[in-house]
Backbone as CSV, one residue per row, in Angstrom:
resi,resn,N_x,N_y,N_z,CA_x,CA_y,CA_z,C_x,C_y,C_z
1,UNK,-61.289,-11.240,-54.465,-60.908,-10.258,-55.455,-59.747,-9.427,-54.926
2,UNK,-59.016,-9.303,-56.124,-57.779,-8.306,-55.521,-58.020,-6.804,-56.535
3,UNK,-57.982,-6.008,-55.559,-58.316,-4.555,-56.198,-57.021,-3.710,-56.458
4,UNK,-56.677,-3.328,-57.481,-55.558,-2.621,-57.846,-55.394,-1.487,-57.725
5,UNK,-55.596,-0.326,-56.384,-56.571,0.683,-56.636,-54.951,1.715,-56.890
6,UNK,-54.919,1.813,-58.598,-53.579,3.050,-58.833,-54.690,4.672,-58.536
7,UNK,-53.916,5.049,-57.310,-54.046,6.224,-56.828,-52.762,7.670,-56.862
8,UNK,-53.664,8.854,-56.940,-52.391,9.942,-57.138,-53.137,11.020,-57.220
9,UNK,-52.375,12.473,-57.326,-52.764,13.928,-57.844,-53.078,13.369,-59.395
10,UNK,-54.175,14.560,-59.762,-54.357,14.680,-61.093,-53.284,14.604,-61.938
11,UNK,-53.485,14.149,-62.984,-52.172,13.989,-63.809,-50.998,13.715,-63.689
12,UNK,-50.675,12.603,-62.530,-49.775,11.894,-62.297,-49.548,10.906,-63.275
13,UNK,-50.901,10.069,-64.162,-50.667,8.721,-65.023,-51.361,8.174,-64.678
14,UNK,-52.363,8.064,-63.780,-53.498,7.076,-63.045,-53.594,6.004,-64.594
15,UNK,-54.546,6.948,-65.314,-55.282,6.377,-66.502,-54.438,6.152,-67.109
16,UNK,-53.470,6.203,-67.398,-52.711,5.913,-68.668,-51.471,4.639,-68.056
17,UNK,-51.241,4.855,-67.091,-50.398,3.071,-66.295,-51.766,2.632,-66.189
18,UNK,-52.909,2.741,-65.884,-53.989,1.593,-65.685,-54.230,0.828,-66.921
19,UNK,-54.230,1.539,-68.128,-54.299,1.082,-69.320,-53.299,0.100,-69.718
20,UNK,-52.146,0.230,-69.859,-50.936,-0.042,-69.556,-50.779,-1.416,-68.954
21,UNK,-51.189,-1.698,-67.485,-51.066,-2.287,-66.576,-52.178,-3.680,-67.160
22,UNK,-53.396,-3.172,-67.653,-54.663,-3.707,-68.184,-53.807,-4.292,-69.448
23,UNK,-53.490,-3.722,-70.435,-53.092,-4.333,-71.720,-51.862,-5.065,-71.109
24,UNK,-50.851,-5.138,-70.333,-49.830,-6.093,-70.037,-50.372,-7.419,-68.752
25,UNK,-51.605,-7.082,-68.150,-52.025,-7.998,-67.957,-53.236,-8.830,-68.315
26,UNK,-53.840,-8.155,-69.373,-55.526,-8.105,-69.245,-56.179,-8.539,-68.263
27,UNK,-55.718,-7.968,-67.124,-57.141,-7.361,-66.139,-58.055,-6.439,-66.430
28,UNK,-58.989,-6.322,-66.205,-60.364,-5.405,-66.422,-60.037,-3.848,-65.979
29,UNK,-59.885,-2.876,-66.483,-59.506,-1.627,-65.618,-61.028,-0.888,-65.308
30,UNK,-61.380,0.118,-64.604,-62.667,0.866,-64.546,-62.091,1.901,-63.915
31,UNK,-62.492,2.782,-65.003,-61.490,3.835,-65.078,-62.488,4.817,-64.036
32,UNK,-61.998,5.492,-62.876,-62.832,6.404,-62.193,-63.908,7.126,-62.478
33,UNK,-63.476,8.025,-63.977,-64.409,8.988,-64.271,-65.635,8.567,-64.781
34,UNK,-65.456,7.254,-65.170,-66.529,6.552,-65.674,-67.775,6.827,-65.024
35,UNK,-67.888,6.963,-63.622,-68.773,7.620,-62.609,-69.234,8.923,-62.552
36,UNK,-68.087,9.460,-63.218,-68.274,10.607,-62.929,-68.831,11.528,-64.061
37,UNK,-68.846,10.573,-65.401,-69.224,10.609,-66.692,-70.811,10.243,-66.710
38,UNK,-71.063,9.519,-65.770,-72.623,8.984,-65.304,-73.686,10.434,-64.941
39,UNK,-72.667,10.276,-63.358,-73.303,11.591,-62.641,-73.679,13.164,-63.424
40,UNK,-72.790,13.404,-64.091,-73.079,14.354,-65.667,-74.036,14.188,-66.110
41,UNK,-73.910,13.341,-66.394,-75.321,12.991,-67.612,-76.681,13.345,-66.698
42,UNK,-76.505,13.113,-65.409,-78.103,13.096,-64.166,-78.084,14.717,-63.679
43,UNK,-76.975,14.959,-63.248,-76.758,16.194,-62.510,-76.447,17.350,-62.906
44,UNK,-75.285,17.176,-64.407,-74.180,18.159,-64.263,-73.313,18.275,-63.237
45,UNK,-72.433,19.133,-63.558,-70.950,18.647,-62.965,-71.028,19.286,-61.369
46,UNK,-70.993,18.542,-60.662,-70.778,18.476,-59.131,-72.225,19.437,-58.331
47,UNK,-73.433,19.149,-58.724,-74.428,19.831,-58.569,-74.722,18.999,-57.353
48,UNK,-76.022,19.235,-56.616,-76.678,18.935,-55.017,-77.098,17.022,-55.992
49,UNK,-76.479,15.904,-54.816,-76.916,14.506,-55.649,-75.370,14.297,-56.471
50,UNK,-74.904,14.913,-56.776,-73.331,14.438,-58.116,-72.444,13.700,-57.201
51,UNK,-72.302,14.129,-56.400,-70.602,13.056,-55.777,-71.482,12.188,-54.587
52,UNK,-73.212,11.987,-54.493,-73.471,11.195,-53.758,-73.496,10.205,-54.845
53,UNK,-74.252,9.919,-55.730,-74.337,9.205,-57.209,-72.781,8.622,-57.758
54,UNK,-72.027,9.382,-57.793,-70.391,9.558,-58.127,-69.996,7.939,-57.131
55,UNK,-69.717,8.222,-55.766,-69.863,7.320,-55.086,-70.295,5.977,-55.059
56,UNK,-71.688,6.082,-55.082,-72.584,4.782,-54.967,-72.521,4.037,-56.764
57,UNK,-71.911,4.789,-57.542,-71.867,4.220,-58.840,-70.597,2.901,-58.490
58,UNK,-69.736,4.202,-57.779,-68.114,3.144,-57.728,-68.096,2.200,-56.861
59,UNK,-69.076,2.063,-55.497,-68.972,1.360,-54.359,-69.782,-0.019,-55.340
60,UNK,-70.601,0.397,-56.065,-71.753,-0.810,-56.900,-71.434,-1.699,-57.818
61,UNK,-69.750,-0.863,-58.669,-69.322,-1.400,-59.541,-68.487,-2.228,-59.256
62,UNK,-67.731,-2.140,-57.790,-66.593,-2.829,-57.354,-67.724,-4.725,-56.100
63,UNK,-68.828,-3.810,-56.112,-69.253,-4.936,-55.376,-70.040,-5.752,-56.345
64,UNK,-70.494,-5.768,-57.808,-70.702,-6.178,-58.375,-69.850,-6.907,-58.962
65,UNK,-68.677,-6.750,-59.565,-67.238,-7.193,-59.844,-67.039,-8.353,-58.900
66,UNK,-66.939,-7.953,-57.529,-66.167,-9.010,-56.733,-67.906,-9.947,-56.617
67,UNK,-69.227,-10.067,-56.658,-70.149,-10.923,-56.712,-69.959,-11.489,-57.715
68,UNK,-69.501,-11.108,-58.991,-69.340,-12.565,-60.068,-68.175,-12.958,-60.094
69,UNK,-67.421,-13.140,-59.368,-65.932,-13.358,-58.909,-64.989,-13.434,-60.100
70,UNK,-64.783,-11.692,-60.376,-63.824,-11.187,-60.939,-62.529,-11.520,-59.925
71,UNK,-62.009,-12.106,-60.185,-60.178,-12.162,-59.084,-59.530,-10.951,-59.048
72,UNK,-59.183,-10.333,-60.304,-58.352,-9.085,-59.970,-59.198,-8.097,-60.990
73,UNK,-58.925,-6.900,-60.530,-59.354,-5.583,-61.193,-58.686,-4.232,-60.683
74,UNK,-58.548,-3.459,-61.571,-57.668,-2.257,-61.849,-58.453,-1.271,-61.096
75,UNK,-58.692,-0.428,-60.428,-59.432,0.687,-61.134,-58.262,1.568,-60.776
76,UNK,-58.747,3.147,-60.622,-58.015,4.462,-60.311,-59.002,5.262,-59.720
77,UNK,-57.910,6.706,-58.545,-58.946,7.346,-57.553,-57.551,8.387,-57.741
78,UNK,-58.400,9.861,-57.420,-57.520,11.036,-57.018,-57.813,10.655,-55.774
79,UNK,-57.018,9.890,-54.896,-56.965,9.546,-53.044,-56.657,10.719,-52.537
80,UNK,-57.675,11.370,-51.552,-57.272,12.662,-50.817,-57.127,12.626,-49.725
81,UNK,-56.516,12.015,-48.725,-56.669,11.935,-47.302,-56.750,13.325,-46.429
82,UNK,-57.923,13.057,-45.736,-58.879,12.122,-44.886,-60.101,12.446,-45.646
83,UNK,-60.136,13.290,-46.732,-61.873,13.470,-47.667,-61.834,11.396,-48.536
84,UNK,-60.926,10.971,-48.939,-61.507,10.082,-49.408,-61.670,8.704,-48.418
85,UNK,-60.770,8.731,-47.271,-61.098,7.307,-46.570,-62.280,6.806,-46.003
86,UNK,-63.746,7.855,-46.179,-64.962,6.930,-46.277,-65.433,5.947,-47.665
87,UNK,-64.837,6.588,-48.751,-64.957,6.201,-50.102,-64.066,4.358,-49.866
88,UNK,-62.961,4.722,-49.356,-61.783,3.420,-49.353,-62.602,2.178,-48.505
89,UNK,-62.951,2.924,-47.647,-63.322,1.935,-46.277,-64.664,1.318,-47.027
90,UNK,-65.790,2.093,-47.777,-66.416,1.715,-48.502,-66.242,0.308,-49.765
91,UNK,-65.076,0.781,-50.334,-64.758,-0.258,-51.358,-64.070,-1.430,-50.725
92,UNK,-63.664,-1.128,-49.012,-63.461,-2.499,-48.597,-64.492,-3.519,-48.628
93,UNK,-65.211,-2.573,-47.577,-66.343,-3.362,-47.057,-67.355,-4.376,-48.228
94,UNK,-67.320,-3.808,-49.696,-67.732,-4.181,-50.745,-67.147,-5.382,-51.141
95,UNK,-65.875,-5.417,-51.181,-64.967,-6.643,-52.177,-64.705,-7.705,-50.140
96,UNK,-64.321,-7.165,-49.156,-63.953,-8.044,-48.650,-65.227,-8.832,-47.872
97,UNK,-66.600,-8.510,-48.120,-67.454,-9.137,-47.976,-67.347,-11.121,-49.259
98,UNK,-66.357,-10.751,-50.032,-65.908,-11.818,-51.183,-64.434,-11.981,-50.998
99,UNK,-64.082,-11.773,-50.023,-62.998,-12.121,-49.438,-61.666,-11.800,-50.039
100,UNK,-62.098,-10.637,-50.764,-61.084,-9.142,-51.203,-60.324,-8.342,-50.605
101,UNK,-59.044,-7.913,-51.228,-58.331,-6.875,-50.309,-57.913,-5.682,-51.629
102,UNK,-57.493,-4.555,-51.154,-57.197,-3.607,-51.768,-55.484,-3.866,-51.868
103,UNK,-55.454,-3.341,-53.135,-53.392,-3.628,-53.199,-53.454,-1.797,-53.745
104,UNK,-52.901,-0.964,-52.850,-52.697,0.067,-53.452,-51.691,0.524,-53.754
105,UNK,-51.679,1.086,-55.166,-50.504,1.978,-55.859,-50.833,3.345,-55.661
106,UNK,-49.594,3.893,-55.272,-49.535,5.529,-55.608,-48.957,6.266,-56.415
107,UNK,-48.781,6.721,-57.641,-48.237,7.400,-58.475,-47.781,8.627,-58.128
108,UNK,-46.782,9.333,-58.764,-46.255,10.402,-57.864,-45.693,10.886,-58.693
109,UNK,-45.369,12.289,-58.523,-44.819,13.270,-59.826,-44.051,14.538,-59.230
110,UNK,-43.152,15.548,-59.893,-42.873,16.961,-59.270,-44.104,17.294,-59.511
111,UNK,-44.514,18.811,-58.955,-45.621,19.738,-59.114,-45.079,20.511,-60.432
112,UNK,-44.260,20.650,-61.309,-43.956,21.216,-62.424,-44.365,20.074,-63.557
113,UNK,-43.911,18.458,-63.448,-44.522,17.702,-63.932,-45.768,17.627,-64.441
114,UNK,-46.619,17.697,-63.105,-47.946,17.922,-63.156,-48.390,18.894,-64.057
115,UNK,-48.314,20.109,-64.036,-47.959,21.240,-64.488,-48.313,21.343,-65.536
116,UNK,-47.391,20.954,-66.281,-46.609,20.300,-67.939,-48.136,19.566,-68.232
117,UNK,-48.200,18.503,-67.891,-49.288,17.267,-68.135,-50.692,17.564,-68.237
118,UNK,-50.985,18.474,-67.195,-52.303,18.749,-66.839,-52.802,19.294,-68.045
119,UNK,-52.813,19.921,-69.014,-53.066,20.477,-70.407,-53.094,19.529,-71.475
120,UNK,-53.051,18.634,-71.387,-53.118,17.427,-72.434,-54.854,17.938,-73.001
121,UNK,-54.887,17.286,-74.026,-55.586,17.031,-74.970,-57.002,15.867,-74.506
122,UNK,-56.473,14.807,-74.363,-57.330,13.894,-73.832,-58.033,14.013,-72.300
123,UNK,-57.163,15.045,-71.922,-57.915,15.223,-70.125,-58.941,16.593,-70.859
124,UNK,-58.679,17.401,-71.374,-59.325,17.984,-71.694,-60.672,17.165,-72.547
125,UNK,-60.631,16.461,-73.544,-61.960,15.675,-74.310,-62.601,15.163,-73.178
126,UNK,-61.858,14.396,-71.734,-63.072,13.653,-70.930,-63.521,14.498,-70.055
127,UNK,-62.978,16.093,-70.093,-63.867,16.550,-69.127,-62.972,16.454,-67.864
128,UNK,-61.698,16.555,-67.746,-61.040,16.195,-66.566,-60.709,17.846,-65.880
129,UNK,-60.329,17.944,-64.894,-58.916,19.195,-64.694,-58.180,19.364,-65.782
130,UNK,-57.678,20.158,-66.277,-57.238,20.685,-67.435,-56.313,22.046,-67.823
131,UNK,-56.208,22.592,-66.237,-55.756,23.954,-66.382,-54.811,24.163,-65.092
132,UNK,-53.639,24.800,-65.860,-52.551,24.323,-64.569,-53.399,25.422,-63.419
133,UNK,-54.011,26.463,-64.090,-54.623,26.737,-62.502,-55.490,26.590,-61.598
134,UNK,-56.641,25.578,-62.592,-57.395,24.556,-61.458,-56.705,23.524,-61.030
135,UNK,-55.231,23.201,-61.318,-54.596,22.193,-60.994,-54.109,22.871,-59.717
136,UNK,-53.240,23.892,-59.538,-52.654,24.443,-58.362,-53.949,24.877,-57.544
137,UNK,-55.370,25.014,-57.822,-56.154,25.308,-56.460,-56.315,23.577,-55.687
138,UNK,-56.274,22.910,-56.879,-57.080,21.605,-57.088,-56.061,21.173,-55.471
139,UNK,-54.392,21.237,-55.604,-53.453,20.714,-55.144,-53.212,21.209,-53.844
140,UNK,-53.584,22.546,-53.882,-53.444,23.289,-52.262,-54.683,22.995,-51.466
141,UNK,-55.579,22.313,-51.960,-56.786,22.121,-51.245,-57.163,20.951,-50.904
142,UNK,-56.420,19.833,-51.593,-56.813,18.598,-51.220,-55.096,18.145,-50.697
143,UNK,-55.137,16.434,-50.470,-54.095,16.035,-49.436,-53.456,14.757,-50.275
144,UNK,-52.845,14.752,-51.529,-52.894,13.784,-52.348,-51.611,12.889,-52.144
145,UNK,-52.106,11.848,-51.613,-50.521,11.506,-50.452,-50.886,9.693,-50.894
146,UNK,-49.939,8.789,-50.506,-50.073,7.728,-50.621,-51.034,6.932,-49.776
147,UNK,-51.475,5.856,-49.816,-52.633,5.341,-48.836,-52.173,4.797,-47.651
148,UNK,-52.126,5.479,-46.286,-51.539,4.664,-45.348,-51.645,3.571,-45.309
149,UNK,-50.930,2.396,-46.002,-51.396,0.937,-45.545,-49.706,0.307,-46.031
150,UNK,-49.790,-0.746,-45.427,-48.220,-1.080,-45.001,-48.040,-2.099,-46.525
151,UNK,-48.910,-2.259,-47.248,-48.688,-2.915,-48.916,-48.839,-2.021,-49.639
152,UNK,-48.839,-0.497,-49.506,-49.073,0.434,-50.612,-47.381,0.573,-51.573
153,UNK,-47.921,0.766,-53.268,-46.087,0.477,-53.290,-46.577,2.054,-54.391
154,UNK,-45.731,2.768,-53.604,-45.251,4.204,-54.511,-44.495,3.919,-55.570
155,UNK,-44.822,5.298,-56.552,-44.082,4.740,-58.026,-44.123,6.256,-58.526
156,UNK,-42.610,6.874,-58.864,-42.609,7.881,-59.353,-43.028,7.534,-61.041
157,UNK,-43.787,8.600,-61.593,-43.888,8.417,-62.836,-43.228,9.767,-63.614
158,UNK,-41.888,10.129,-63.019,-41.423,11.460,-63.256,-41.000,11.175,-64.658
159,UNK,-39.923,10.264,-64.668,-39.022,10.053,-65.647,-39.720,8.187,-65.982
160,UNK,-40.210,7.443,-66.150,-41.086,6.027,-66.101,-41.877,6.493,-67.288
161,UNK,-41.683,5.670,-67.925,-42.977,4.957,-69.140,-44.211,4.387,-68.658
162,UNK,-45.220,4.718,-68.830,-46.287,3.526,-68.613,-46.246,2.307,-68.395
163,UNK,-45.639,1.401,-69.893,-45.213,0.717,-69.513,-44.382,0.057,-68.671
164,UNK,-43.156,1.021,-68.215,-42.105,0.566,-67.507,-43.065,0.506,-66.059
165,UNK,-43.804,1.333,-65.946,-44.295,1.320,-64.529,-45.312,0.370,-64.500
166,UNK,-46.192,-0.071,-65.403,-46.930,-1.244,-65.497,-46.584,-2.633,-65.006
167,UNK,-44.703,-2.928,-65.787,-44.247,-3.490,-65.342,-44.151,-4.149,-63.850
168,UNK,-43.525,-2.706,-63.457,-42.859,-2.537,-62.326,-44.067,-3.172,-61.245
169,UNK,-45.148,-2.612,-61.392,-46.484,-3.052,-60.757,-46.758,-4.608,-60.497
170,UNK,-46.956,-4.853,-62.062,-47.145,-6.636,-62.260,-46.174,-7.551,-61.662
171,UNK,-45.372,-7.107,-61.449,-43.665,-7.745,-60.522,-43.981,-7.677,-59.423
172,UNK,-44.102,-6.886,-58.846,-44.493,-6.415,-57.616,-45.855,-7.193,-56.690
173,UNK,-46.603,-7.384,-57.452,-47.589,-7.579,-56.994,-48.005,-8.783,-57.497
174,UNK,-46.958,-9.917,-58.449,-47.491,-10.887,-59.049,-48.213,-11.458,-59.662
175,UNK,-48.644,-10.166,-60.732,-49.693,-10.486,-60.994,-49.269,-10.967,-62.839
176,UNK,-49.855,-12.074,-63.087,-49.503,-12.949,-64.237,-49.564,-12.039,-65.567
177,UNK,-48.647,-11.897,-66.550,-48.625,-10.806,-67.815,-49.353,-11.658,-68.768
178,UNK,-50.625,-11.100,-69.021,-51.309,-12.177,-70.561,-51.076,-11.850,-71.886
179,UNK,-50.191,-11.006,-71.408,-49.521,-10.490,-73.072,-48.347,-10.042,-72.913
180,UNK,-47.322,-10.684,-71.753,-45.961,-10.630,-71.283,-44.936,-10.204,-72.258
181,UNK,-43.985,-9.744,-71.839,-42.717,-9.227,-72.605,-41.706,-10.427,-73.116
């Protein structure tokens, strides 16, 4: 299995190039919060049990995926280095037990960008960050940087379309368009 893992700060485009990336290739995407939409429903939002559950939802879904030998899959992560590289090392150990590797993207934006974005409409309906000023604590507190690994391919989404960056991805990484341009 090859794992597509598009990583970034909040409201860089994660979800919306994964979609993107998914409809220009139909690969399977699994969108992060999906977990985190789970853990809600058991816990409420980040209560004692939420980001252990949060976790073991995503480590289960990706090792389930690569056991019925899904080949490629999308997902997305706010990557925080060094709080998320037990999470990463986790989703190795999952897919390359099926002889999987991680291909990571990093999305990338100004902090005024962000800014701008973070107030959307739809981050607000799923329950996301939503407020440029939980966005600026969100940003000074965590480490939202690309994934040290020597195949990670950065991608500004300052001035980029979804699509264009979808593109840019599927080129990159060869991965076949099932509904090509």
């Amino acid at each position: 299995m090859k794992l597509f893992l598009i990583h970034g700060a909040p409201a860089t485009g994660k979800l919306t190039v994964g979609r993107a990336l998914s409809s220009l290739t139909g690969l399977p995407l699994v969108d992060n919060h999906a977990a985190i939409d789970i853990a809600r429903m058991v816990f409420g939002f980040a209560k004692p049990g939420f980001w252990d559950l949060v976790h073991d939802l995503r480590v289960a879904t990706l090792h389930g995926a690569a056991r019925a030998n899904i080949l490629e899959l999308i997902t997305t992560a706010a990557y925080s280095k060094p709080e998320d590289d037990p999470l990463v090392q986790d989703y190795e150990r999952a897919i390359e037990e099926f002889g999987g590797t991680i291909e990571p993207i990093h999305l990338y934006c100004s902090k005024e960008t962000l800014m701008a974005r973070v107030s959307a409409s739809e981050r607000q309906k799923r329950g996301k960050l939503a407020t440029p000023e939980d966005l600026k604590t969100y940003l000074d507190r965590y480490n939202f940087v690309a994934m040290p690994r020597d195949n990670c391919l950065s991608l500004s989404t300052e001035n980029a379309s979804a699509s264009q960056t979808a593109s840019i991805i599927a080129k990159h990484f060869q991965i076949s368009t099932a509904h090509g341009p």
